[in-house]
N, C-alpha and C positions, 0 to 999 in steps of 0.2 A: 649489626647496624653499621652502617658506612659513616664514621665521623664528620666527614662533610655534606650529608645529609640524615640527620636526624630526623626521627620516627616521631619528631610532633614539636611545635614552637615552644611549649615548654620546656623538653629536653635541649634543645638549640637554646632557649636563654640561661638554662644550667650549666649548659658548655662553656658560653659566652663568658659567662661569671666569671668561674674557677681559671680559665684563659685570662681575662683584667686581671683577678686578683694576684696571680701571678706573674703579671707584668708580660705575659705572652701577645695577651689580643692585640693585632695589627687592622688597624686602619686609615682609611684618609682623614678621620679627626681628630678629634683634639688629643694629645698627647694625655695620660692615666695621670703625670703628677701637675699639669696645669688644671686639669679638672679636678683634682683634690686641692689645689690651691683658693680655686676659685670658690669650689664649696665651703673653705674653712673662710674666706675672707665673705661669704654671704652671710654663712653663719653670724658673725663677729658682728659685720652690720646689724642687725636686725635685734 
């Protein structure tokens, strides 16, 4: 299986994952620790 095309969108969201939690995944959004900032200050509010 070619890592840049995965055998099914559930295998590509498992990649995806393990890639964030890692601090690997690249993209054009949001930065991994602004998005855990914001979830911990949703949380808080609520």
């Amino acid at each position: 299986m070619n890592p840049l095309h995965p055998a099914s969108e559930a295998a590509y969201d498992r990649m995806r994952l393990r890639q964030w939690s890692a601090g690997r995944a690249r993209s054009a959004g949001i930065d991994r620790r602004d998005l855990l900032r914001f979830v911990a200050a949703a949380s808080a509010a609520v």
